[in-house]
C-alpha positions, 0 to 999 in steps of 0.5 A: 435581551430578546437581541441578545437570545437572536444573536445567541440563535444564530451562532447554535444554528451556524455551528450545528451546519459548520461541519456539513458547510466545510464539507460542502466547501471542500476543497477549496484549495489544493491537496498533498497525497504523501506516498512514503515510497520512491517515485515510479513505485506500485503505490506512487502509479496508482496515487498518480493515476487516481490524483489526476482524476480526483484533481480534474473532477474537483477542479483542485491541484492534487499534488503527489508528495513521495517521502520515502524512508523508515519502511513507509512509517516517515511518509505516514508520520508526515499525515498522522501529525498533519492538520485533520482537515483533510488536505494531506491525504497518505496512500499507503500499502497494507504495510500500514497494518503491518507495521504495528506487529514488526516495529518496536515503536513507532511515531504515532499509534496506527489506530488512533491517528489516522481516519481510515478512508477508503481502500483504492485497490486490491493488489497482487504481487510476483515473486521475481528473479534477476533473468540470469539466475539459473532457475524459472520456478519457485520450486527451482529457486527453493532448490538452488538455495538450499543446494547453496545456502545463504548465498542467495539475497532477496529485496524489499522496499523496507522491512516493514510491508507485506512484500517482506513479510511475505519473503518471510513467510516463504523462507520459513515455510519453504526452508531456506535462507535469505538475506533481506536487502532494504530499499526505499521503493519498487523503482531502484529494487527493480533497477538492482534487480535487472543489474544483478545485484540483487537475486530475487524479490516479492513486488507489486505486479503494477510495477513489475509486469513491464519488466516481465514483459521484456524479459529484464525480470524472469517471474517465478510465482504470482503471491496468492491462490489465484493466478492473476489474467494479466499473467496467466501462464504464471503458477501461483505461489499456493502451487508449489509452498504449504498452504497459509502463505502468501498474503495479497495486498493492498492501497487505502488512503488516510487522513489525520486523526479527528478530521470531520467524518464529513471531509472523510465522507466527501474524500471518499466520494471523490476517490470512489468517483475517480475509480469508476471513471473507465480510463482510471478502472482500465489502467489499475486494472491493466497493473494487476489490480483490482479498483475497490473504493470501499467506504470509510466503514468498511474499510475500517473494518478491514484495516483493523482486523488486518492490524490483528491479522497481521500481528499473529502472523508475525508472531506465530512466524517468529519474525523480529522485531525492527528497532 
């Protein structure tokens, strides 16, 4: 019996240090980072940038899985229904709050299958326009459409982020109209932008601001009320529309539901680690970001109230909902 109380000790005393020695472990193997984007997008550059450094600090691959499709919500399905234990990680944009208000249904519930890690950055966007369109500001674009209406198209990386429902919200509040043309990430919208098959679109600065710089896309308005010091000689869209529009951005990371909150801790840790380094902060920062590196508390409380935000934008825009 007095064996048997010993072993019976032992087994309590190992698991009440499981979760604090699996944390301690981790990882012990390598980890997928899935971006629901194409390659070459603002979100893959920052996954990249920040998976090299966390891979080198850990001494773990960290391997970049893009898995593009269904606005974002494939690559996110991939995660929510993945094991919780910490090894498949989505790095997602503020689409992942979005979603909620603009699709019917969706794969998984937004609040309860995913553990909120950490917000990476804060990210700008620029309304952009193919460089022969005649037109150099906002003000021009929203003249020329409503002197031309319906000819004008505008791309999004899906019909499900807030680069769309920014497009949105600047159709309504400036009244004209557009036809929305979906794509599976920043690198071929950018590529039929530069080409002309597309007029205009809203993306991340990270990835645009290269192909402003060599005149292959003519910006019109940086989205927000702050104009961004890596374009300073751009208006900001808060300039020339109604206050209200223009929602900034961002790139968090999360895990599966019900993964220990010691993983989450750790994971955080290493990400808050990797922004801090100055070759990572300098990078996200040349891109028009800003490195943030929240904890898992703070940005869930962010992520929440954006999923509530988010859904009474849509709704007061009268925006309809994705099948």
């Amino acid at each position: 019996m007095k064996r048997m109380f010993h072993l019976l000790s032992s087994l309590l005393l190992c698991a009440s240090l499981s979760p604090a020695a699996v944390a301690q472990s981790y990882p012990a193997k390598p980890i997928r980072i899935i971006v629901p984007f194409a390659a070459g997008g603002a979100v893959d550059v920052i996954a990249r940038l920040v998976g090299a450094k966390m891979s080198e600090n850990v001494g773990q691959s960290v391997i970049i899985e893009n898995r593009p499709g269904a606005s974002g919500t494939l690559g996110a399905e991939v995660v929510a229904k993945s094991p919780p234990d910490g090894y498949t990680i989505l790095q997602n944009s503020s689409g992942q709050a979005l979603a909620p208000a603009l699709f019917r249904t969706l794969p998984f519930d937004t609040l309860k299958d995913f553990v909120p890690v950490t917000e990476v950055v804060r990210s700008q966007s620029v309304l952009v326009a193919f460089p022969k369109l005649p037109i150099t500001t906002l003000r021009e674009l929203v003249a020329y459409a409503k002197a031309k209406p319906g000819e004008l198209n505008y791309g999004a990386t899906g019909l499900g982020n807030a680069s769309n429902l920014n497009m949105e919200m600047m159709k309504r509040a400036a009244g004209i109209d557009l036809q929305a043309i979906p794509y599976k990430g920043d690198a071929p919208l950018n590529t039929d932008l530069i080409a002309g098959q597309i007029h205009i679109a809203i993306v991340p600065l990270a990835t645009a601001k290269p192909l402003i710089d060599t005149g292959q896309l003519r910006a019109l308005a940086v989205i927000g009320p702050a104009r961004s010091p890596v374009l300073p000689d751009v208006p900001t869209s808060a300039e020339a529309l109604p206050p209200g529009f223009g929602l900034v951005g961002w790139q968090a990371w999360f895990v599966a539901g019900n993964t220990p909150r010691e993983i989450v801790a750790r994971i955080h840790a290493e990400v808050a680690k990797a922004l801090r380094a100055p070759d990572v902060a300098a990078g996200i920062k040349a891109l028009g970001n800003d490195p943030i590196g929240s904890t898992p508390d703070e940005f869930a409380i962010v992520f929440r109230n954006d999923v509530e935000r988010f859904r009474n934008v849509v709704d007061e825009a009268q925006i309809p909902k994705i099948n």
